[in-house]
DOZA-369529 format. One record per residue (C-alpha): z, x, y; residue in three letters. Coordinates in nm, 2 decimals, always signed. Layout:
// residues N
REC        z        x        y   rest
REC        Z        X        Y    Ala
...
END
This chain:
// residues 466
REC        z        x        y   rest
REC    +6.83   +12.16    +7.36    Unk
REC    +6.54   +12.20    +7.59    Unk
REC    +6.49   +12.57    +7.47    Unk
REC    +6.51   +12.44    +7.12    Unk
REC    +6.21   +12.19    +7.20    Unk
REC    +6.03   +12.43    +7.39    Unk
REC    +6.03   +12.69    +7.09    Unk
REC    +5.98   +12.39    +6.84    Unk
REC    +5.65   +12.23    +7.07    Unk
REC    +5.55   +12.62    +7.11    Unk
REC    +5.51   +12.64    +6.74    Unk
REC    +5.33   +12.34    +6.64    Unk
REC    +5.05   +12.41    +6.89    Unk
REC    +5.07   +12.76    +6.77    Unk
REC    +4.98   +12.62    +6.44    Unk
REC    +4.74   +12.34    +6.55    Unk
REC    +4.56   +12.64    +6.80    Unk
REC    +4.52   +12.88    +6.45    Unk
REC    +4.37   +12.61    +6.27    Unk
REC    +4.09   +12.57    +6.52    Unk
REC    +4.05   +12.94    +6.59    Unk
REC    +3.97   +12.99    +6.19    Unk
REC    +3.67   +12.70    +6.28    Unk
REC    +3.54   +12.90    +6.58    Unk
REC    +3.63   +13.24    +6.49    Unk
REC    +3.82   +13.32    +6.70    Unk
REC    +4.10   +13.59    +6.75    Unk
REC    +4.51   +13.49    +6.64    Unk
REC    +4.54   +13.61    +6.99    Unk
REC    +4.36   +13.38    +7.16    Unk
REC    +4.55   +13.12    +6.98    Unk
REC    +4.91   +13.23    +7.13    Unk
REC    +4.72   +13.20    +7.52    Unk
REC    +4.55   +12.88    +7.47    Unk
REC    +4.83   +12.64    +7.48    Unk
REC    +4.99   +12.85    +7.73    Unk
REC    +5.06   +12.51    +7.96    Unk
REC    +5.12   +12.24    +7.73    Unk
REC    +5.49   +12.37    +7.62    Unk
REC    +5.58   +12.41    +8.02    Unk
REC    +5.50   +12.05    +8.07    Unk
REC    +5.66   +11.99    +7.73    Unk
REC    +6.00   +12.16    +7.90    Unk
REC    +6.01   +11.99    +8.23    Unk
REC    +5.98   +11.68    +8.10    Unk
REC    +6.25   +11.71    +7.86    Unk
REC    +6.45   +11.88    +8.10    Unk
REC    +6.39   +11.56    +8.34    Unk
REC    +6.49   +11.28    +8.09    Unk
REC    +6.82   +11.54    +7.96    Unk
REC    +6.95   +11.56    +8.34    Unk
REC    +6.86   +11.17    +8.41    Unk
REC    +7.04   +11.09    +8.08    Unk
REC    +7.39   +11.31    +8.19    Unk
REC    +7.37   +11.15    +8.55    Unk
REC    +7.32   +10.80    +8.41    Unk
REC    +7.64   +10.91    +8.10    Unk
REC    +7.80   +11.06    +8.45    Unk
REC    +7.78   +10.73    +8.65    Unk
REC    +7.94   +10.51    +8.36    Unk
REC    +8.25   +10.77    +8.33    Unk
REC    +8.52   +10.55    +8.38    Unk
REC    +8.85   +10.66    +8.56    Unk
REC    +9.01   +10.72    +8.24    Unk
REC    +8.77   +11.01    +8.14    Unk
REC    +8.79   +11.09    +8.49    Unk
REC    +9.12   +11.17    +8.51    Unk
REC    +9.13   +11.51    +8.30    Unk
REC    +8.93   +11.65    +8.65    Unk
REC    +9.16   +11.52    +8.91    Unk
REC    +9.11   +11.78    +9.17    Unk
REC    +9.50   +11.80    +9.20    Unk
REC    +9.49   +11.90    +9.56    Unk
REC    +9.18   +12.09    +9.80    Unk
REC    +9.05   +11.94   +10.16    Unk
REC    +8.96   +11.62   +10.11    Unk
REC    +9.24   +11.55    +9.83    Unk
REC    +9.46   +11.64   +10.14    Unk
REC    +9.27   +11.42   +10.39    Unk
REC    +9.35   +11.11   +10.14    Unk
REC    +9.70   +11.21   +10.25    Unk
REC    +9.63   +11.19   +10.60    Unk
REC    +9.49   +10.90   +10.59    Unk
REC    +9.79   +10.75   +10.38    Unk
REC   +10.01   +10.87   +10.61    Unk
REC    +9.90   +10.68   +10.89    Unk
REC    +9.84   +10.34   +10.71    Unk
REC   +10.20   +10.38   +10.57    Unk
REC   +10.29   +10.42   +10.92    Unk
REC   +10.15   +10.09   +11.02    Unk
REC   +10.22    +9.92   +10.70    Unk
REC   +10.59   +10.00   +10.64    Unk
REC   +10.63   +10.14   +10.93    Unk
REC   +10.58    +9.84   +11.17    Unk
REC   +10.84    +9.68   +10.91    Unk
REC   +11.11    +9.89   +10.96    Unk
REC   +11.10    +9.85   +11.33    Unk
REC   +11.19    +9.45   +11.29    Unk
REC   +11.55    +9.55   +11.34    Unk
REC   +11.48    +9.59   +11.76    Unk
REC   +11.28    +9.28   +11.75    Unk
REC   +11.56    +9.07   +11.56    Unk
REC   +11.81    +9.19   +11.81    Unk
REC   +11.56    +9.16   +12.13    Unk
REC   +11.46    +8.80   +12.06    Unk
REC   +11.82    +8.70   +11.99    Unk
REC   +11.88    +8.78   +12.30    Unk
REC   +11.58    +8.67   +12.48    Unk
REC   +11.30    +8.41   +12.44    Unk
REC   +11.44    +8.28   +12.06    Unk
REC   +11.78    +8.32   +12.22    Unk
REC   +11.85    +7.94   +12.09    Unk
REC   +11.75    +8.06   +11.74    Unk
REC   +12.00    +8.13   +11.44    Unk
REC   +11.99    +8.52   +11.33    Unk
REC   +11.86    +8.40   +10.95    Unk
REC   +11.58    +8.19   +11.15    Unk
REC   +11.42    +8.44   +11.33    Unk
REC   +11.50    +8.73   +11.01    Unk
REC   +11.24    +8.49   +10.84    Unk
REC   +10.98    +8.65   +11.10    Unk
REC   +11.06    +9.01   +10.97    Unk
REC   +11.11    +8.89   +10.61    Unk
REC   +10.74    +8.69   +10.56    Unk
REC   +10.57    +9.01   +10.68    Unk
REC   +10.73    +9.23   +10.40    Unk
REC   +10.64    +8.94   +10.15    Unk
REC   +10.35    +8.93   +10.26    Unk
REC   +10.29    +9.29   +10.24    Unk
REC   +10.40    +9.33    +9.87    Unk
REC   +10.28    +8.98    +9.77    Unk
REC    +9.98    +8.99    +9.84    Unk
REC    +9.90    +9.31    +9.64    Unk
REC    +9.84    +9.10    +9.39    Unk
REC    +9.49    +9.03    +9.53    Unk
REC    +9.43    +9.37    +9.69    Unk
REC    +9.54    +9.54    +9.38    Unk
REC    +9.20    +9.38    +9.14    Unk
REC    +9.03    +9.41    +9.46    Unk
REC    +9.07    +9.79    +9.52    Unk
REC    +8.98    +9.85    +9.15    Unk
REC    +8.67    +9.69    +9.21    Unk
REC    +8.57    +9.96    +9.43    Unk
REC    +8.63    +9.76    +9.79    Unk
REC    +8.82   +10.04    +9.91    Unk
REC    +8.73   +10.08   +10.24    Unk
REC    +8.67    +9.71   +10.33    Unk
REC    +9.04    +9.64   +10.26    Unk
REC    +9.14    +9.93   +10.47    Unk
REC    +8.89    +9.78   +10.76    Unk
REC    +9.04    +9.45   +10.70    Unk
REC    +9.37    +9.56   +10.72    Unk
REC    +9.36    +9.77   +11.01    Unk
REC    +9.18    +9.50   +11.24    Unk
REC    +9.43    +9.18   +11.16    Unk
REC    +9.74    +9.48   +11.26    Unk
REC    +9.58    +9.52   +11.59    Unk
REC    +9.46    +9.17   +11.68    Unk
REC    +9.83    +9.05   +11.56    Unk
REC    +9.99    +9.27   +11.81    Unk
REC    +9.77    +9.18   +12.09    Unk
REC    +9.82    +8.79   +12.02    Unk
REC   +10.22    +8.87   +11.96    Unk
REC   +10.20    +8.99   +12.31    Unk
REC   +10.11    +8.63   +12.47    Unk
REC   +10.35    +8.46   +12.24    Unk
REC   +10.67    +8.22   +12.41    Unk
REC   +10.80    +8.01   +12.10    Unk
REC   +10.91    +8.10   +11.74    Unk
REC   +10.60    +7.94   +11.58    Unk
REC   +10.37    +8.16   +11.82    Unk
REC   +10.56    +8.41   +11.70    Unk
REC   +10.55    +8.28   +11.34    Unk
REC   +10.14    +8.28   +11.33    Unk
REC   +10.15    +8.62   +11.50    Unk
REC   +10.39    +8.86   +11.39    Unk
REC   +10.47    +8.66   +11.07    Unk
REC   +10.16    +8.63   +10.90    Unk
REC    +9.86    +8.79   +11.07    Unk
REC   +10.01    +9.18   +11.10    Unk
REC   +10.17    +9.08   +10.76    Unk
REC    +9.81    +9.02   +10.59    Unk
REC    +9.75    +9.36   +10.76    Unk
REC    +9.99    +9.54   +10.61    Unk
REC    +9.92    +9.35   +10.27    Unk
REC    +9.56    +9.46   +10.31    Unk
REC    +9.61    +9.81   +10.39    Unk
REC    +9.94    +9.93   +10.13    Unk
REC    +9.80    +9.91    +9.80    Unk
REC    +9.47   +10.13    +9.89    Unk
REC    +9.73   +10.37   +10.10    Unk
REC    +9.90   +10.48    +9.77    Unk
REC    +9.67   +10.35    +9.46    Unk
REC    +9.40   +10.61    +9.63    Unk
REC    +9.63   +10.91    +9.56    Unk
REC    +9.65   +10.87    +9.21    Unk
REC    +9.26   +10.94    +9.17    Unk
REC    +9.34   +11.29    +9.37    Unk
REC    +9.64   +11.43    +9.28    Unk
REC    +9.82   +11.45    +8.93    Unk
REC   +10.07   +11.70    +8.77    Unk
REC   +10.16   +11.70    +9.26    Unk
REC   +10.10   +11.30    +9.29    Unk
REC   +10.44   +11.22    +9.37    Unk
REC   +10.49   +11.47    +9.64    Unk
REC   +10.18   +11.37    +9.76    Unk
REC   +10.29   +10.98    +9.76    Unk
REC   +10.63   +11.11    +9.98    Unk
REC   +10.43   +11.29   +10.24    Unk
REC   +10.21   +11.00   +10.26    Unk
REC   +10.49   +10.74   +10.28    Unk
REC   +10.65   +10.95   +10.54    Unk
REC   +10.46   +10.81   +10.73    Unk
REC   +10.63   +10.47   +10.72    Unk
REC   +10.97   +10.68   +10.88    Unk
REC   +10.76   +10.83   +11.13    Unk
REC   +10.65   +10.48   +11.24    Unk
REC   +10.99   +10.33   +11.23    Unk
REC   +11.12   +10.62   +11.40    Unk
REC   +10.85   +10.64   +11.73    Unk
REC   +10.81   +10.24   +11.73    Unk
REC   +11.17   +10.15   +11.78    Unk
REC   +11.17   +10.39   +12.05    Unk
REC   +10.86   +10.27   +12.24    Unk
REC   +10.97    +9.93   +12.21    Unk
REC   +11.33   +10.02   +12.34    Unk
REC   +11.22   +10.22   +12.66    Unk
REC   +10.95    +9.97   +12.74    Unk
REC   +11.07    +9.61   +12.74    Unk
REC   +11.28    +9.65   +13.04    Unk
REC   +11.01    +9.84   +13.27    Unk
REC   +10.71    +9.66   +13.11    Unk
REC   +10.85    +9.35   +12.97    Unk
REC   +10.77    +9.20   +12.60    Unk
REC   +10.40    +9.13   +12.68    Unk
REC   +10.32    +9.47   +12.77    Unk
REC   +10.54    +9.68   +12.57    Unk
REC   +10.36    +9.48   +12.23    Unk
REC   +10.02    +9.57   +12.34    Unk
REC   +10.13    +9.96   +12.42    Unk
REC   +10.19    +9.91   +12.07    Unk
REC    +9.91    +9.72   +11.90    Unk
REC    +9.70   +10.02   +12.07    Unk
REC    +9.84   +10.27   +11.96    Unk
REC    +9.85   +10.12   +11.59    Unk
REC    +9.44   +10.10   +11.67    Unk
REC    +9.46   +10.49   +11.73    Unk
REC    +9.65   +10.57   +11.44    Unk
REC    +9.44   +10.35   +11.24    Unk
REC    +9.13   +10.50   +11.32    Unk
REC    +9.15   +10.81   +11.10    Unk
REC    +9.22   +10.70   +10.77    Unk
REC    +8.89   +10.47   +10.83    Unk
REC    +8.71   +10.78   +10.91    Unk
REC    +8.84   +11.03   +10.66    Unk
REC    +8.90   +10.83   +10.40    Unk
REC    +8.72   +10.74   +10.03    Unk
REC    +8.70   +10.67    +9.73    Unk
REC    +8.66   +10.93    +9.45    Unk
REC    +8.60   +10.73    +9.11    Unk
REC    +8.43   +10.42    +9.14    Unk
REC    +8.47   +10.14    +8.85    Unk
REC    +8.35   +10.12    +8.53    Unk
REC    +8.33    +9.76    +8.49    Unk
REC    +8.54    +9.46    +8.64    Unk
REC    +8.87    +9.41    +8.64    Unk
REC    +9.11    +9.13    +8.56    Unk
REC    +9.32    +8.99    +8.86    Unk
REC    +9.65    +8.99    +8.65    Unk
REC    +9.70    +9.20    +8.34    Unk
REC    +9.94    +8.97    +8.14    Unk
REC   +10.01    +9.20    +7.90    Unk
REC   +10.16    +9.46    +8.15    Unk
REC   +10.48    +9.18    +8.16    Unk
REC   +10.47    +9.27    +7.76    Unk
REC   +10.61    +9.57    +7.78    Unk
REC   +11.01    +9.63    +7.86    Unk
REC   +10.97    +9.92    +8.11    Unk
REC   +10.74    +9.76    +8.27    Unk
REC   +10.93    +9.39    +8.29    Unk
REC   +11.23    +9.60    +8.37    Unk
REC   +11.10    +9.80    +8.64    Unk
REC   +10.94    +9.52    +8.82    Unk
REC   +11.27    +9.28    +8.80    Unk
REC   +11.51    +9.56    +8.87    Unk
REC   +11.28    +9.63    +9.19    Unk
REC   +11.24    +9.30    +9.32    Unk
REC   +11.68    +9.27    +9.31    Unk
REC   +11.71    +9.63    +9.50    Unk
REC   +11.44    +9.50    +9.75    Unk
REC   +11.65    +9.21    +9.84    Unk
REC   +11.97    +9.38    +9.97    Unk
REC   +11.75    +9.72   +10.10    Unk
REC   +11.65    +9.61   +10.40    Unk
REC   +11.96    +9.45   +10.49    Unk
REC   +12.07    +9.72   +10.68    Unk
REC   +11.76    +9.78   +10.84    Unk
REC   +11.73    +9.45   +11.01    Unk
REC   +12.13    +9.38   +11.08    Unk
REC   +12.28    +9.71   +11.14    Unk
REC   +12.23    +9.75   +11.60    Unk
REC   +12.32    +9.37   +11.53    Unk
REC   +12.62    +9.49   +11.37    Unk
REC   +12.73    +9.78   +11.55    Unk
REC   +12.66    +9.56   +11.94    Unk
REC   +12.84    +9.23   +11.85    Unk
REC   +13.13    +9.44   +11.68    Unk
REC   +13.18    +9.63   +11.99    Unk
REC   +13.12    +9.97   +11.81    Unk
REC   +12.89   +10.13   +12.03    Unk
REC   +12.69   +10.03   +12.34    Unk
REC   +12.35    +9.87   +12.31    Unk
REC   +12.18   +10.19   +12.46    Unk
REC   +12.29   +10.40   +12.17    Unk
REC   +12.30   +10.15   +11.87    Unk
REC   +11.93   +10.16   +11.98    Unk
REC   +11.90   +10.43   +11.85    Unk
REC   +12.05   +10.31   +11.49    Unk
REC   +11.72   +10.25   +11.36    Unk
REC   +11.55   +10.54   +11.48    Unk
REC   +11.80   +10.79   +11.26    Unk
REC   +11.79   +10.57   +10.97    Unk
REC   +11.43   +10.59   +10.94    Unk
REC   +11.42   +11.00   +11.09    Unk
REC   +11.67   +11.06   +10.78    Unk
REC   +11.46   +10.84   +10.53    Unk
REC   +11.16   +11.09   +10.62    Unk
REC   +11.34   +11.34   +10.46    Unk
REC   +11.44   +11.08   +10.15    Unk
REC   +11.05   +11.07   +10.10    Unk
REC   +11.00   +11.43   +10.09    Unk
REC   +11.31   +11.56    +9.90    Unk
REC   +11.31   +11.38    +9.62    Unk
REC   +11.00   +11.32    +9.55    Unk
REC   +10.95   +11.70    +9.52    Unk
REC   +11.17   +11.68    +9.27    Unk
REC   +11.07   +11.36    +9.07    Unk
REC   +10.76   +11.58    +8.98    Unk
REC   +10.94   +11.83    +8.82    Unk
REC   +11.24   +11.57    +8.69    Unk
REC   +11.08   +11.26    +8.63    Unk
REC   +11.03   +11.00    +8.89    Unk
REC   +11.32   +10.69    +8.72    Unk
REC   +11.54   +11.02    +8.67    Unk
REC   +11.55   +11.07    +9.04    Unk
REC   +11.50   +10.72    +9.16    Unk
REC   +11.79   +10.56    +9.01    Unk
REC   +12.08   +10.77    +9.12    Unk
REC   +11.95   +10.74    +9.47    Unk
REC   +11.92   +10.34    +9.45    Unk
REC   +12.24   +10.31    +9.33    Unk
REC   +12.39   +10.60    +9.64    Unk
REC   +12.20   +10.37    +9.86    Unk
REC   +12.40   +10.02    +9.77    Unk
REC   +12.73   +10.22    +9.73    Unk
REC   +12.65   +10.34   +10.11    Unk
REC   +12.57   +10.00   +10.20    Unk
REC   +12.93    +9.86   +10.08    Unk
REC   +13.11   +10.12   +10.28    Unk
REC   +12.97    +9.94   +10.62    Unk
REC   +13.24    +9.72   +10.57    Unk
REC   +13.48    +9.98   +10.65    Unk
REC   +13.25   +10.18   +10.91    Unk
REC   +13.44   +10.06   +11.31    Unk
REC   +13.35   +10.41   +11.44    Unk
REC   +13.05   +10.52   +11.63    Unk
REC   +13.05   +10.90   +11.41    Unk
REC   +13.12   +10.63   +11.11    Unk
REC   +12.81   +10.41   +11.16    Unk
REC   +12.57   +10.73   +11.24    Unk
REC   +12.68   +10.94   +10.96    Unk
REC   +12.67   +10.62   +10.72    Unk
REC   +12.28   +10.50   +10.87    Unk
REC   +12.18   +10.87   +10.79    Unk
REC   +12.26   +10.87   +10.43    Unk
REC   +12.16   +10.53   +10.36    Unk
REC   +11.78   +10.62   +10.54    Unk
REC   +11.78   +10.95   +10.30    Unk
REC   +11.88   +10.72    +9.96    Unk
REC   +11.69   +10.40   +10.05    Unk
REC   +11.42   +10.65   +10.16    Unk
REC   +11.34   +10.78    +9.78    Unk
REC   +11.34   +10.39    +9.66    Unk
REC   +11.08   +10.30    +9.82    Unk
REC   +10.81   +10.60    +9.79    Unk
REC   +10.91   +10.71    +9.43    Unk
REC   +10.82   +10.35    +9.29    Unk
REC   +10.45   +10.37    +9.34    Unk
REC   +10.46   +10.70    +9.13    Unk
REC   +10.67   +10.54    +8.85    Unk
REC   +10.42   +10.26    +8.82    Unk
REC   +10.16   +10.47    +8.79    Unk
REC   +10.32   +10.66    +8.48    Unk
REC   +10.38   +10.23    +8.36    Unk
REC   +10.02   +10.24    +8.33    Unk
REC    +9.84   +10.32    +8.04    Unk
REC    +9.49   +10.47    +8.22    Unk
REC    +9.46   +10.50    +8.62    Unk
REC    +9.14   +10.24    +8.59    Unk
REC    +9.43    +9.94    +8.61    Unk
REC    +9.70   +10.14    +8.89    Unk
REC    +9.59    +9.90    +9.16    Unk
REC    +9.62    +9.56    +8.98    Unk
REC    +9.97    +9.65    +8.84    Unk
REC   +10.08    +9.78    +9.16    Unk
REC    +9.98    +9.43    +9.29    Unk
REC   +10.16    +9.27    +9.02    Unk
REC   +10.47    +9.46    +9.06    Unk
REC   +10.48    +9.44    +9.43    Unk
REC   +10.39    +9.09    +9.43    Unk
REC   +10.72    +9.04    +9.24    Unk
REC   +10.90    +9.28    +9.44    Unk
REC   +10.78    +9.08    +9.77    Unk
REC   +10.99    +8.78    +9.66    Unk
REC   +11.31    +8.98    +9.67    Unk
REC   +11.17    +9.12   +10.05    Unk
REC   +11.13    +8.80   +10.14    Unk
REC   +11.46    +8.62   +10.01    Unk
REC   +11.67    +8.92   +10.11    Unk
REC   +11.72    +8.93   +10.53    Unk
REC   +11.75    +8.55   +10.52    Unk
REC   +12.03    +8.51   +10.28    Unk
REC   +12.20    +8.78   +10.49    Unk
REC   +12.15    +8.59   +10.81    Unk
REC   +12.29    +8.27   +10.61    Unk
REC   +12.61    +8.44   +10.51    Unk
REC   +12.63    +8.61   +10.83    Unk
REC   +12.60    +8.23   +11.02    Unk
REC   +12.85    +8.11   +10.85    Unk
REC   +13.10    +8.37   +10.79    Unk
REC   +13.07    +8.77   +10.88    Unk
REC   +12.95    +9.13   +10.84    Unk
REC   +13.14    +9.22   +10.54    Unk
REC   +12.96    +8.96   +10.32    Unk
REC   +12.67    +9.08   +10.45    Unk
REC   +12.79    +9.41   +10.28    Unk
REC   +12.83    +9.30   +10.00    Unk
REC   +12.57    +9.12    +9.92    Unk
REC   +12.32    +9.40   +10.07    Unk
REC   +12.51    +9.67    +9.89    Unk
REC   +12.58    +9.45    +9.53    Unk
REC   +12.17    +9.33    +9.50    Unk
REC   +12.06    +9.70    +9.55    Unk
REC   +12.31    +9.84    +9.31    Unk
REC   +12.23    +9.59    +9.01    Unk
REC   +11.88    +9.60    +9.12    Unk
REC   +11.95   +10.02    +9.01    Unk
REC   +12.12    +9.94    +8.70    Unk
REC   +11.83    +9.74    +8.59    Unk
REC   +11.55    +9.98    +8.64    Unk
REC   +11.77   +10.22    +8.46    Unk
REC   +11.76   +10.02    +8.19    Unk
REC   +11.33   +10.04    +8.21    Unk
REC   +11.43   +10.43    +8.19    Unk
REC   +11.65   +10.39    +7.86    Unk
REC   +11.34   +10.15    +7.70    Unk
REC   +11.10   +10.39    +7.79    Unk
REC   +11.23   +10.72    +7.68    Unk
REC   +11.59   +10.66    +7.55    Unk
REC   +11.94   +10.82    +7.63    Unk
REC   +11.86   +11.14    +7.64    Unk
REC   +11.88   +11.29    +8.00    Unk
REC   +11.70   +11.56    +7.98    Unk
REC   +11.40   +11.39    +7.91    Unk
REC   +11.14   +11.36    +8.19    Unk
REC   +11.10   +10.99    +8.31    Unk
END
């Protein structure tokens, strides 16, 4: 275009310079050198306003146009990973260890404190987490990306270093309750809505790597926490931890950003997302698994100690190989929900998970238990990383991922927070095998139901990617 005005300017002074020439006699000649300057100004200046008007078009892209370029991998794509890693870690992560604290303050400081009392602690910190993604969601589509991640980070160490002081349950409460459960809050959404911006046709192996992170943390955590309460005691052995969460949640602060910033203001809750039937499924069918999934998770050393299965020193250990094998329930899977489809892979495993979760009831062996805790990490494993992916594919443009993750978790965080508690109710007043049951049934029909978002969505047909 700037050629075309050049040759277009070039020849109207051409003209304009032959006119006068014929007045002063002079040469055609002279009347191609004269204006020599005039079209090179003519050109820059057109050039100038061109490139100002494609940065200023550029600038207003939304995500949605944005999206055809998603670099789909490359350095800093990867780094996003990284980063998502180790916020999973300290997000879900520090969620999955609540098992060793349920069984270490039974027996300890909250020793006069029912088992569905003190799951409460470990139960308010997961609703927290999902819950309130309702505000970080809007919030991280309004471009606050790396405040929430600040936030975040900041409330999981100062928790951990105020848990440390703590003697009674509402110390404990304030603490680990609801201060490292606003940190996790603040810090999951950004972990995995940040991804989707980088990574596309590869975004749910990306989203497993990253939430293998939350294994890794409830793997190492559990450990620490085990070796170090009898030689440091509880004080010590929290802060050990709450620095090593600061460590860990220094580098996805530094490497960390976001690509597409948005094009204009975003509603806190998109009502018409509840509209849709996959959708409403989905989110319903989620929130039912979530209530019986972490069952295991925060009663199974309980389980295997008071049943006389195994000693404490090894049923330790429980929670360590059911979040080592749910590393591996991130990764596998995942892989293959991007070339499957993310319900088609999701759902089989939900289900696996429950039916492994019933057959507790008839697990009195130590090889039993072990065997048992390392399918269930592997199943409940792709549960919980494939979801994020399937929202994403909910959505109809990646410029609204982070408010209806929100919504969705926010749902999903009332099943979190109902779930432990009920478990400890039917566990105070009768025993394990209801427990079971009611861990195993919610997860299963929590499965059936997001199958059923699957058949809305795309029909019977199984070969169809989902």
């Amino acid at each position: 275009m700037a050629s075309q005005l050049k040759n277009d300017d070039y020849g109207d002074n051409k003209a304009s310079t032959s006119s006068n020439a014929s007045h002063r006699g002079s040469t055609e000649v002279d009347a191609h050198h004269a204006p020599s300057q005039e079209p090179e100004h003519v050109e820059s200046s057109t050039l100038e306003k061109g490139l100002a008007e494609e940065a200023t078009a550029e600038a207003n892209i939304g995500p949605d146009v944005n999206h055809n370029r998603v670099p789909n991998g490359g350095w800093t794509a990867w780094l996003q990973v990284l980063g998502s890693f180790f916020l999973m870690m300290n997000n879900w992560g520090i969620i999955n260890t609540f098992g060793v604290y349920q069984t270490y303050y039974e027996s300890s400081f909250l020793s006069d404190t029912s088992p569905s009392t003190i799951s409460w602690l470990g139960s308010i910190q997961g609703f927290l987490l999902l819950v309130f993604s309702a505000i970080t969601g809007p919030v991280y589509d309004a471009g606050y990306f790396r405040e929430l991640i600040g936030a975040g980070s900041f409330l999981l160490v100062f928790g951990h270093m105020m848990l440390s002081l703590c003697t009674e349950y509402w110390q404990v409460f304030l603490a680990q309750g609801l201060c490292i459960g606003l940190g996790t809050g603040l810090t999951f959404v950004p972990s995995v809505a940040i991804l989707a911006t980088y990574f596309d046709t590869r975004l749910a192996t990306s989203m497993g790597v990253a939430a293998a992170g939350s294994s890794l943390g409830g793997v190492i955590y559990p450990i620490v926490l085990h070796r170090l309460f009898p030689v440091l005691g509880f004080g010590w052995t929290v802060r050990v931890l709450g620095f090593m969460v600061l460590a860990t949640c220094l580098v996805p602060n530094v490497v960390m950003k976001m690509r597409l910033r948005p094009a204009a203001k975003r509603k806190l809750i998109d009502w018409s997302a509840f509209r849709e039937l996959p959708y409403s499924l989905f989110t319903f069918g989620c929130a039912l698994a979530f209530a019986g999934l972490y069952v295991p998770f925060f009663y199974v050393q309980t389980y295997a100690i008071t049943q006389n299965i195994m000693k404490p020193d090894l049923a330790f250990y429980l929670l360590s190989i059911l979040n080592a094998s749910s590393i591996f329930g991130r990764l596998i899977p995942n892989r293959i929900a991007d070339i499957a489809g993310a319900l088609n892979v999701m759902v089989p495993l939900s289900i696996l998970a429950g039916v492994v979760c019933l057959c507790l009831i008839a697990s009195h062996s130590v090889a039993s238990v072990i065997v048992l805790c390392v399918f269930y990490g592997f199943c409940s494993g792709a549960l919980v990383s494939i979801a994020p992916t399937v929202l994403v594919h909910l959505s109809p443009n990646r410029a609204i991922v982070g408010t209806r993750m929100g919504m969705c978790f926010a749902v999903l965080g009332c099943g979190v927070l109902v779930g432990s508690p009920i478990a400890g109710a039917i566990l105070d007043s009768s025993s394990f095998t209801y427990v079971w049951v009611f861990g195993g049934c919610a997860t299963i029909v929590g499965a059936l139901t997001m199958g059923g978002a699957r058949i809305a969505k795309l029909g019977l047909k199984l070969r169809v990617k989902g």
